[in-house]
C-alpha positions, -999 to 999 in steps of 0.1 A, spaced: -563 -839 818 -543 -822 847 -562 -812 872 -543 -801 905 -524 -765 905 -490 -788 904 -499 -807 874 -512 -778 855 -480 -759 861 -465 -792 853 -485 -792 821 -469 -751 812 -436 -764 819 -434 -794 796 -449 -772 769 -419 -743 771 -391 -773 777 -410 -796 749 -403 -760 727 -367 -751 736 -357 -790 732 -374 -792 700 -352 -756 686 -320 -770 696 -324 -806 685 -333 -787 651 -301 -765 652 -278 -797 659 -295 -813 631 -285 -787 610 -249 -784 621 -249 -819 612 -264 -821 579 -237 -794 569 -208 -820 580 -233 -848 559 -230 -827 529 -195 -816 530 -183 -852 532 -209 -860 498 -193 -829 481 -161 -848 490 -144 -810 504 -122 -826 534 -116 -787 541 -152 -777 544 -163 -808 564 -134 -804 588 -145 -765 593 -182 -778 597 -173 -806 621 -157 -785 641 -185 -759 643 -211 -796 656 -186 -808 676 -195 -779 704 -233 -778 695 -234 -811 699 -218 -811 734 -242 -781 744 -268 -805 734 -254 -830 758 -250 -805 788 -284 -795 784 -304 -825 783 -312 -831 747 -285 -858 739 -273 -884 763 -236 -883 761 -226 -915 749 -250 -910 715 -234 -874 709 -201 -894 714 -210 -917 689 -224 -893 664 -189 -871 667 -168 -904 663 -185 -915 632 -182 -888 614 -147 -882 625 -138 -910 611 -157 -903 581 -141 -869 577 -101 -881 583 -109 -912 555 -115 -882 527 -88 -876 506 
């Protein structure tokens, strides 16, 4: 248990950061899922629209800590590749 003032605030901090990390890891799994799905439906139009509406969520997930930048990378070339190889 934290007992000092600076671990306590410590303690307050992690909580709120633990909170807002958690929120925007959800939103990018949700831009994310909607590329998924629009590659399953086989729509090469709506998965383009819907990787390029992850591509900058993912990359705000980078700037801010959430991602490190060579797994958002990754992520973004995968499904690229998965999203040009639809007919």
């Amino acid at each position: 248990m934290a007992n000092s003032p600076q671990s306590k605030k410590r303690a307050r901090q992690n909580e709120r950061r633990f909170a807002v990390n958690k929120a925007r890891r959800s939103r990018i799994r949700t831009h994310l899922r909607k590329v998924e799905e629009a590659i399953a439906s086989g729509d090469k139009d709506a998965a383009t629209a819907a990787l390029r509406t992850a591509e900058p969520e993912l990359m705000r997930g980078v700037t801010k800590g959430v991602y490190h930048k060579n797994t958002a990378a990754r992520k973004m070339s995968r499904l690229s590749s998965r999203v040009k190889s639809l007919s």
